[in-house]
Each structure stands twice: as C-alpha cells, then as structure tokens.
C-alpha positions as CSV (number, residue, x, y, z in Angstrom):
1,X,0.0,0.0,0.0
2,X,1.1,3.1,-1.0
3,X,1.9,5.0,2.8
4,X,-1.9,5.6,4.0
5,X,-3.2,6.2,0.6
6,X,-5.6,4.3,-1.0
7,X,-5.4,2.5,-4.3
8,X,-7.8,4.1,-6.9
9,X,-9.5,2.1,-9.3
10,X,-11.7,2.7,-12.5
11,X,-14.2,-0.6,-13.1
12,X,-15.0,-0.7,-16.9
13,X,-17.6,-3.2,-17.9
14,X,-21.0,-3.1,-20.2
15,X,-23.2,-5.1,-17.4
16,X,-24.2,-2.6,-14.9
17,X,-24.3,-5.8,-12.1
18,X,-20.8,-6.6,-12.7
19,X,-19.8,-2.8,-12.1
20,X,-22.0,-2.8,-9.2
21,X,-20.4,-6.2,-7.9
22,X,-16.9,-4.6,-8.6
23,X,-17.1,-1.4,-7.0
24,X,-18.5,-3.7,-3.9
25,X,-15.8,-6.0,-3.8
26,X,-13.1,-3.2,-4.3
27,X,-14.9,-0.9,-2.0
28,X,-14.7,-3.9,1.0
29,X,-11.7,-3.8,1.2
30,X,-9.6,-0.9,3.5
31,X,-6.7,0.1,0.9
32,X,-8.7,-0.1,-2.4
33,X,-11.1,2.4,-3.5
34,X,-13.2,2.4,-6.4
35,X,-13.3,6.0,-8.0
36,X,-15.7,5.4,-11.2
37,X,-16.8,3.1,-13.2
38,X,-18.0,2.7,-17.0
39,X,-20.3,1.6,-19.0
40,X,-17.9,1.5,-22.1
41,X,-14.2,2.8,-23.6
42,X,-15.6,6.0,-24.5
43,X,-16.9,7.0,-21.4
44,X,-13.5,5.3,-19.4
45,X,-11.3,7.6,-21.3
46,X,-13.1,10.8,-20.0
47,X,-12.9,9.5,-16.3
48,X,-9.3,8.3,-17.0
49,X,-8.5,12.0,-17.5
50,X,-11.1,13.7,-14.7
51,X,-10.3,10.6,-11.9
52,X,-6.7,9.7,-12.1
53,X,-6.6,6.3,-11.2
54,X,-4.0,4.0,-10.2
55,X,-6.1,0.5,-11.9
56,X,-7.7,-0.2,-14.3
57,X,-10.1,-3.3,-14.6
58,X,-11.0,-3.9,-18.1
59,X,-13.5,-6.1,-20.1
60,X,-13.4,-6.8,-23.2
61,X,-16.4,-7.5,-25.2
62,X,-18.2,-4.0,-25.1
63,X,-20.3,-1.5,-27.0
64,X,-18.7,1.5,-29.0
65,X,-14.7,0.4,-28.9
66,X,-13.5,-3.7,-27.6
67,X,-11.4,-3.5,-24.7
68,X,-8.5,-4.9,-26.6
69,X,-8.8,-2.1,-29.1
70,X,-9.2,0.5,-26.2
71,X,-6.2,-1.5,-24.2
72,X,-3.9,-0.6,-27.2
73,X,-4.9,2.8,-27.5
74,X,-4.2,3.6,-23.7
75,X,-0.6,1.4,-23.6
76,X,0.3,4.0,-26.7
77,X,-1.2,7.3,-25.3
78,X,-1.5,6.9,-21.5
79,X,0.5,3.9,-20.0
80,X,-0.9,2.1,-16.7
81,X,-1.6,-0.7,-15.2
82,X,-4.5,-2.7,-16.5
83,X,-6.0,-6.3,-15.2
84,X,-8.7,-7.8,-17.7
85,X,-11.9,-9.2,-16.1
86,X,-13.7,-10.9,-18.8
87,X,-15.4,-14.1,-19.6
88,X,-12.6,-16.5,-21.0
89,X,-13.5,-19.5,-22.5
90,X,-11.1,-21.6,-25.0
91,X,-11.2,-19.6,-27.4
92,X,-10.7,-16.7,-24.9
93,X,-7.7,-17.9,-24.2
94,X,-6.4,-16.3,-26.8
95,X,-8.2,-13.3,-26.0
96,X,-5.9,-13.0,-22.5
97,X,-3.1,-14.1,-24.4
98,X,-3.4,-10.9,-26.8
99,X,-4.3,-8.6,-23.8
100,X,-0.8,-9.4,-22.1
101,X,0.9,-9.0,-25.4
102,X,-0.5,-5.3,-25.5
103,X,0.1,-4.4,-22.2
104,X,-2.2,-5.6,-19.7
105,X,-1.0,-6.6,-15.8
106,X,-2.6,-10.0,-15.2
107,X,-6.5,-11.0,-15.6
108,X,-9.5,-12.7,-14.4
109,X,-11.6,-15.2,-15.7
110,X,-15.8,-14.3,-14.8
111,X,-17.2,-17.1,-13.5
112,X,-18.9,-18.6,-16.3
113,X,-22.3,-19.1,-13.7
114,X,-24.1,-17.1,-11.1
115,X,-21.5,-14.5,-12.0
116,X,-22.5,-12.2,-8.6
117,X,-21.7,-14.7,-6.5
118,X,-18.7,-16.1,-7.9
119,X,-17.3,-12.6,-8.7
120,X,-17.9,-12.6,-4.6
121,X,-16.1,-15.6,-3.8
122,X,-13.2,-14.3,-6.1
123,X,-13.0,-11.0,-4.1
124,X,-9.5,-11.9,-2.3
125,X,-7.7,-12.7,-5.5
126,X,-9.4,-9.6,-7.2
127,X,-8.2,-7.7,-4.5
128,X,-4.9,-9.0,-4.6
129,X,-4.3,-8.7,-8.1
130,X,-4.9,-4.9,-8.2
131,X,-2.4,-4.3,-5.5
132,X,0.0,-6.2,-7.6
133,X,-0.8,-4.1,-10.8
134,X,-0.5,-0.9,-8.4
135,X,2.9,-1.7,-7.8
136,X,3.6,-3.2,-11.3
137,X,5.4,-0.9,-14.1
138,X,2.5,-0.3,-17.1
139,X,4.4,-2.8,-19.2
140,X,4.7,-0.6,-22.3
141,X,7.3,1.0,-20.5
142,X,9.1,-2.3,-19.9
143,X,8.8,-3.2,-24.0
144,X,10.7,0.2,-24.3
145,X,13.7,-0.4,-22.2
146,X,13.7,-4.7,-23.3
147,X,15.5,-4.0,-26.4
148,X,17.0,-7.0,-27.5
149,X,20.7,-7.2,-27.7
150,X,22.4,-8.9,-30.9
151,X,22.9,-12.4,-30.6
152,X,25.5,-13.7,-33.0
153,X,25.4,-17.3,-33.4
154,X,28.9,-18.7,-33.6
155,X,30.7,-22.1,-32.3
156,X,29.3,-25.3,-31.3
157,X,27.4,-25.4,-27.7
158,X,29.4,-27.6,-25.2
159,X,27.3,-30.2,-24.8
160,X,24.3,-32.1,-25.1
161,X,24.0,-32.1,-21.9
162,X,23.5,-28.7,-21.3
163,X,20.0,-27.4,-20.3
164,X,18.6,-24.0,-19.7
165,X,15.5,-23.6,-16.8
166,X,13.1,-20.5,-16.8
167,X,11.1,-19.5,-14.2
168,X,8.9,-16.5,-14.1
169,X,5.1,-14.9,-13.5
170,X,3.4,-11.7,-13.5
171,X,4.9,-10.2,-17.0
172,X,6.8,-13.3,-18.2
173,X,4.4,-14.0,-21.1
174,X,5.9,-11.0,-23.0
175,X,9.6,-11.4,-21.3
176,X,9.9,-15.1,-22.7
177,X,9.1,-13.8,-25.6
178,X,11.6,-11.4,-25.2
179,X,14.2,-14.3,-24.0
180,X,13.5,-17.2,-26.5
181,X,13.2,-15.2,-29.8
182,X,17.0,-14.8,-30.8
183,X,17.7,-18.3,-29.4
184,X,19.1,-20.2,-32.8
185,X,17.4,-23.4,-34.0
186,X,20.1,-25.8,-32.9
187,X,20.7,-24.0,-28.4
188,X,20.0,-26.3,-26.1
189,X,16.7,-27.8,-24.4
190,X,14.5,-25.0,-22.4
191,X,12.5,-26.0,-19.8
192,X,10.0,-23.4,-18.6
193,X,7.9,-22.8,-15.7
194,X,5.4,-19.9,-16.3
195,X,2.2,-19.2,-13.7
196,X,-1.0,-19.9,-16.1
197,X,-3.9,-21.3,-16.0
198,X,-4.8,-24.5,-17.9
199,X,-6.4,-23.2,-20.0
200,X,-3.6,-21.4,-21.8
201,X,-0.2,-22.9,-21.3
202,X,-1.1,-25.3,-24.9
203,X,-2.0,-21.4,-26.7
204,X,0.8,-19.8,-25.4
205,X,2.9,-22.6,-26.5
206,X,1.6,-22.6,-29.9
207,X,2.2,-18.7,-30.6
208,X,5.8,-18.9,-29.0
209,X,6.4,-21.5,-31.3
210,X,5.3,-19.5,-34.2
211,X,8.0,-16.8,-33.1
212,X,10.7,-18.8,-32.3
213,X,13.4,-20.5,-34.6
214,X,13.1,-23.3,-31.8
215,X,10.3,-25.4,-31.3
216,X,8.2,-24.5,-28.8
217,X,5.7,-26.6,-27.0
218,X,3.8,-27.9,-24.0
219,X,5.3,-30.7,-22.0
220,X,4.4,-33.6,-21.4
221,X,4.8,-36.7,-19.8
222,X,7.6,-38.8,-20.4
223,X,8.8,-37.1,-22.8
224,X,12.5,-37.0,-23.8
225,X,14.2,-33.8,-23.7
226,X,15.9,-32.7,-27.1
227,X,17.9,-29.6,-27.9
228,X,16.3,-27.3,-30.2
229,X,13.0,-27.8,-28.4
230,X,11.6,-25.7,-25.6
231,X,9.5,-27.6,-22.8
232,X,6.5,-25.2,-21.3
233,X,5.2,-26.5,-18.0
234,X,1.2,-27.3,-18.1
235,X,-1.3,-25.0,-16.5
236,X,-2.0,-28.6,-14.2
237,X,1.2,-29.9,-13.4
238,X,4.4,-29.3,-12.0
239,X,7.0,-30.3,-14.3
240,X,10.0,-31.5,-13.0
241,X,13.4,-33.3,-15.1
242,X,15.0,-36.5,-14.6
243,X,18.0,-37.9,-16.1
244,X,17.4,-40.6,-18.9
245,X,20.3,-42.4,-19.5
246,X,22.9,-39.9,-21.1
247,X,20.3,-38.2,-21.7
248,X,17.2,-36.2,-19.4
249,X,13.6,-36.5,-19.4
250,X,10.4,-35.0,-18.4
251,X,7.7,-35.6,-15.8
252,X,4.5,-34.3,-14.8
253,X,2.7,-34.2,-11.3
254,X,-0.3,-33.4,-10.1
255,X,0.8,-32.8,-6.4
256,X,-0.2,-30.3,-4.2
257,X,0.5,-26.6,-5.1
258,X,4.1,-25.0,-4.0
259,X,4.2,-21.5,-2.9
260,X,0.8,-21.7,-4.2
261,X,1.5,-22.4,-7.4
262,X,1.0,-25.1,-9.8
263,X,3.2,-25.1,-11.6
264,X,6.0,-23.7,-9.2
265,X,9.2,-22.9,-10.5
266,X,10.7,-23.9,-7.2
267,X,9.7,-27.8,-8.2
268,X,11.1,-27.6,-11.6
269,X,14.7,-26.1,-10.4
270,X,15.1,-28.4,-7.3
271,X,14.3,-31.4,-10.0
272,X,17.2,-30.3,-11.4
273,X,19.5,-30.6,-8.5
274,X,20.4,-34.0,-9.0
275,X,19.8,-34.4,-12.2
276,X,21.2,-32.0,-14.1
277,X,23.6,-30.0,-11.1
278,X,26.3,-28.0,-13.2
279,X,25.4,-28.5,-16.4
280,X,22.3,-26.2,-16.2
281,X,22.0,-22.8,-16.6
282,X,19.2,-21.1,-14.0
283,X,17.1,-18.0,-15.5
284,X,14.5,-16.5,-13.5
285,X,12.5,-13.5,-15.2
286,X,9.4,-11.2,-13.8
287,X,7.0,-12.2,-11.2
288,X,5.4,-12.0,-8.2
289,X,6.2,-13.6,-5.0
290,X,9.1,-15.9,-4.0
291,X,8.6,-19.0,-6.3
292,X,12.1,-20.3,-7.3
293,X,14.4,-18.1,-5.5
294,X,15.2,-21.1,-3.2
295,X,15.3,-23.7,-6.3
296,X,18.0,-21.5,-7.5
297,X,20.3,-21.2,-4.8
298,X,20.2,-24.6,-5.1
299,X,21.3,-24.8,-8.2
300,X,23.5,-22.5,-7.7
301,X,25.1,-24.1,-4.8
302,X,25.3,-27.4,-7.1
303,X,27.4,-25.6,-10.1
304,X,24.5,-23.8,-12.3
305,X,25.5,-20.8,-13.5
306,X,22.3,-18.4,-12.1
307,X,20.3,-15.2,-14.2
308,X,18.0,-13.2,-12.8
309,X,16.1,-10.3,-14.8
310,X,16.6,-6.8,-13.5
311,X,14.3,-4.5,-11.6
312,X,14.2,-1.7,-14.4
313,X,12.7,-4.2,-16.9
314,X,10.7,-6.4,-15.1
315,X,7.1,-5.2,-14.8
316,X,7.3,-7.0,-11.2
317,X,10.1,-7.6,-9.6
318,X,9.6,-10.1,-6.6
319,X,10.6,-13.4,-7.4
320,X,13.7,-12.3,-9.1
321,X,14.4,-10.0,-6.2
322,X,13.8,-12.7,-3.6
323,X,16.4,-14.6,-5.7
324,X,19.3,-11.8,-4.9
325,X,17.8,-11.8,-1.5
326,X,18.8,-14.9,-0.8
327,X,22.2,-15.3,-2.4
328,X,20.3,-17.4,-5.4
329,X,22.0,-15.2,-8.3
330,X,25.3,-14.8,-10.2
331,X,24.0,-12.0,-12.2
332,X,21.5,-9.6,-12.8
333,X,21.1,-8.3,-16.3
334,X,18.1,-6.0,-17.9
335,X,15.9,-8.5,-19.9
336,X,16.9,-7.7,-23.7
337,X,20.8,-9.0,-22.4
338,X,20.0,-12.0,-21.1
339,X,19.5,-14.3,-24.0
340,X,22.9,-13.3,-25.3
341,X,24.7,-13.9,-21.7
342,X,22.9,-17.5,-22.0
343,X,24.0,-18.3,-25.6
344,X,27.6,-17.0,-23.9
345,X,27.4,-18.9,-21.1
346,X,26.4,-22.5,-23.2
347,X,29.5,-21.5,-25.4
C-alpha cells in the first residue's frame, strides 16, 4: 500500500451488475477504492482524464470500442496498469493471451455461472491482483527499455548435456518472448515454468512457437528432452526433469500446489539438483512472489550458473528480487541482455 493512501480504481464493464459487484468487492476492502466506473471505452477515457486512477479493470467485449482495441490505444497514449476481467472461455484464451501481449497486468476469468456470487467468492484474489498491478510498471514501459541485444550465433554449444530452466510470473508472457526469440534453432533444451492457468499454457505454447526458430511446445509426460525444443510447463502440473540415460527427461505431477503455485518454478529447479547440477543454466524473469528463489540457490550451490532479470525491466520484480535476497544469483542483467549472456554462457 502506498503510505496511507488508498489505491484508486476505475471498473469498466458493459453489465451494470458486474460494475456494481466490482465497485463492492473493491470498496470492501480498507486500501482499495473504487473511484468510477464505466459503462464502455468512450466513457472510461473521459474519467481516465477527470479521476486519475491508479487500476484499471477492463472487459473486453463491449459497445462502441472492444477493450483490446481500447487497451492498445491507452498502452500508446496513457501507459498504466490494466488487469482484464472478462469471460474467458477456450477460445478466450487467446483473448488473454493478446491482452498481455499489449500491455495488460494479469486477468481474471468471470465465472462462467451465477457471476454475482462467484465474482464474490473471487473478491480476495481480485483484490490482490490490483495491488500487484498498483505496484507493477505499465508494461509498455518495460517493452521500451527490453530492447533486445544482438545475438550472434557462432561455435558449437558444449554439450548435449546442457539445459537452460526459466522460471517466471506476472509479466513473463511478453519477457519469454523477449528471452526465447534470438535463441538459434540448434541451443540447447529449455525447460519453462510460467504461472497460467490450464487453459492457456497449450496457446501460449503454440504462438511462442510461431516466433521462435526453436520449437516450442507444452510438456508432457515422459517425454524426452531434445535440444532445439523448448519444454513449457502445463497450467496442471508441476513439471519436473530426470536424467534418462545420457540423456534427461520429463515428468508431470499433479501434487499439491508449492508457494501456491502449480506449476511452481521452485519444483522444476530443485528437480534439477540431481539431475542436471552443473550443467544447467538457471534463469529467472518477472513475477510475483518468491517461487524459485530457493530452487535457484540450489542450483546454484550445485554448479549452475544463475540469471535473474533486473528491476528496471521487469514489470514486477519479486521473485527475481527474492532470488538476490537470498544469495540465489550470479548475475542480474536487464531483460533484452539475457538471452545473449545465455547463448555466452552454453559456449
């Protein structure tokens, strides 16, 4: 919370019961307030510029302008912090996915039933989510200062052996993107832990992949682990790495929740202790919270060579920071360098 001040948020949704279920649940609770809210994009730009606010929620199918259409406009002509509240079905998925690509925080799925009541029983996580975009960068600024350094790609990697692990949250959709596009075709395996819901780890998968000179997809069970592939952790499972012979592979679990995640980054790095030790190299990017920074010291302490993203360009900088906190961290570099210290690094 920002000293006694409260947090101000704008609402902006079509139904006038969700904005009246909104402003409750933001007014309930002591550090939030709910300045405004409105009925449409039009109508939230005017208050944007009369109100101030610190948050905004957003939907996104609405009358006069979509809220993606309004989300771009504001990340170009009045950065802030944004969380979507929509309906999200499977096809919405993308949806989310194309609000975090222009900007947006985080969002919430609307329950797809008896949406009062279930907007009520989500009121902690609401809550919680807007103080997190409060103290979040809007991430346009982020994309400004993520420039990506040149990565030449020159010399053989040392190994087959070798394997980089990702960890990251709150902002990490766009800052993978970020990392993995000037990986070449041939760098070694990627295993990545990313906080998402079910429903969109196979998506965001899919549309990394279409970026990416690697291959990209969702792990799975079993599965061997190749170079030139990158492994993203299901929205239902932690996925953890085993060796394989001379080689490693993959496994899923549906075990309880760590540092309530599922995935947790922290289950994916401390897999790796044992099984891959020295020859991995330990990246952890933006996000909230503390997931991984103990994984990676213990990595670290077993000869990985540890990354974490910087404060400037992370749009929230908690698990990397809890990282350095803890003695987790060889080096802290601003997001756009990191792909090239990797490629370095593997050299």
């Amino acid at each position: 919370m920002n000293g006694l001040r409260k947090i101000r948020v704008l609402i902006v949704d079509d139904s006038a019961l969700i904005r009246a279920i909104l402003t409750e649940v933001v007014s309930s609770f002591p550090d939030l307030e709910a300045v405004g809210a409105a009925a449409h994009p039009l109508q939230a730009r005017d208050m944007i510029k009369a109100l101030n606010p610190d948050v905004l929620t957003l939907d996104v199918e609405m009358p006069k302008m979509d809220g993606l259409t309004f989300l771009e406009r504001l990340m170009r002509l009045r950065p802030m912090p944004v969380l979507m509240i929509s309906s999200m079905t499977e096809r919405g998925s993308e949806v989310a996915l194309n609000a975090l690509e222009l900007g947006a925080v985080d969002f919430i799925a609307k329950p797809k039933l008896d949406v009062a009541s279930g907007l009520q029983g989500y009121a902690e996580e609401i809550a919680g989510k807007i103080r997190m975009a409060f103290h979040a960068r809007a991430s346009s600024c982020i994309h400004g200062q993520s420039t990506v350094s040149s990565v030449s790609h020159s010399g053989k990697f040392s190994g087959p052996e070798k394997i980089v692990l990702v960890g990251s949250s709150t902002g990490g959709t766009e800052a993978l993107k970020v990392f993995l596009e000037p990986m070449p075709a041939d760098a070694p395996a990627i295993l990545i832990t990313q906080h998402m819901p079910e429903a969109f780890t196979k998506s965001f998968a899919a549309r990394l992949n279409g970026l990416c000179r690697m291959n990209v997809k969702e792990a799975e069970e079993g599965e061997r682990v190749l170079s030139g592939h990158v492994y993203v952790a299901p929205g239902h499972s932690h996925l953890r790495v085993t060796r394989n012979g001379a080689g490693y592979m993959l496994r899923l679990g549906g075990d309880a929740p760590v540092n309530h995640h599922r995935p947790s980054v922290d289950v994916l790095f401390q897999s790796a202790v044992q099984s891959v030790g020295a020859n991995g190299l330990v990246v952890l990017l933006t996000g909230m919270g503390r997931d991984g920074a103990q994984g990676m010291l213990q990595m670290r302490q077993a000869g990985a060579y540890t990354i974490a993203q910087d404060e400037a360009t992370s749009v929230v900088y908690g698990m990397p920071r809890a990282a350095v906190e803890v003695g987790a961290v060889d080096e802290v570099l601003p997001l756009g360098a990191i792909a090239r210290r990797v490629l370095e690094h593997l050299r």
